[in-house]
C-alpha angles and dihedrals in degrees: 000000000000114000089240088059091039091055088044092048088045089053084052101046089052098050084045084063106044103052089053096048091044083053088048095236123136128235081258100044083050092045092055100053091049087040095239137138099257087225075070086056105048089042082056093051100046083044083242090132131013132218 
Protein backbone atom coordinates (compact mmCIF):
# COMPACT_ATOMS: atom_id res chain seq x y z
CA UNK A 1 0.00 0.00 0.00
CA UNK A 2 1.37 3.17 -1.02
CA UNK A 3 2.37 5.61 2.08
CA UNK A 4 -0.25 8.36 0.68
CA UNK A 5 -3.34 5.38 1.12
CA UNK A 6 -1.83 4.16 4.36
CA UNK A 7 -1.98 7.72 5.81
CA UNK A 8 -5.60 8.04 4.28
CA UNK A 9 -6.78 4.30 5.86
CA UNK A 10 -5.19 5.24 9.00
CA UNK A 11 -7.20 8.44 8.97
CA UNK A 12 -10.08 6.16 8.47
CA UNK A 13 -9.37 3.61 10.97
CA UNK A 14 -9.00 6.42 13.63
CA UNK A 15 -12.26 8.31 12.89
CA UNK A 16 -13.90 4.56 12.83
CA UNK A 17 -12.89 4.46 16.26
CA UNK A 18 -13.69 7.34 17.51
CA UNK A 19 -16.74 7.63 16.69
CA UNK A 20 -17.48 3.98 18.34
CA UNK A 21 -15.80 4.59 21.34
CA UNK A 22 -17.35 8.05 21.60
CA UNK A 23 -20.98 5.89 21.09
CA UNK A 24 -19.73 3.48 23.79
CA UNK A 25 -20.04 0.30 21.55
CA UNK A 26 -17.38 -2.40 21.40
CA UNK A 27 -15.65 -3.70 18.47
CA UNK A 28 -18.19 -6.59 18.97
CA UNK A 29 -21.28 -4.65 19.65
CA UNK A 30 -20.21 -2.73 16.42
CA UNK A 31 -19.46 -5.90 14.65
CA UNK A 32 -22.75 -7.16 15.28
CA UNK A 33 -24.89 -4.21 13.90
CA UNK A 34 -22.69 -4.19 10.38
CA UNK A 35 -22.76 -8.08 10.55
CA UNK A 36 -19.07 -8.48 10.61
CA UNK A 37 -16.72 -10.50 12.34
CA UNK A 38 -15.27 -7.59 15.21
CA UNK A 39 -11.53 -8.87 14.35
CA UNK A 40 -12.76 -6.85 10.96
CA UNK A 41 -13.32 -4.03 13.18
CA UNK A 42 -10.42 -3.78 15.09
CA UNK A 43 -8.02 -4.54 11.41
CA UNK A 44 -9.91 -1.62 10.19
CA UNK A 45 -9.06 0.32 13.02
CA UNK A 46 -5.56 -0.38 13.25
CA UNK A 47 -5.67 0.20 8.89
CA UNK A 48 -4.52 -3.50 8.84
CA UNK A 49 -7.11 -4.26 6.35
CA UNK A 50 -9.29 -1.95 4.23
CA UNK A 51 -12.82 -2.15 3.15
Amino acid sequence: MANQDRSRWSQFGAEVQRLRASSGMTQRQLAGRLTMHYTMIGKLERAERTP
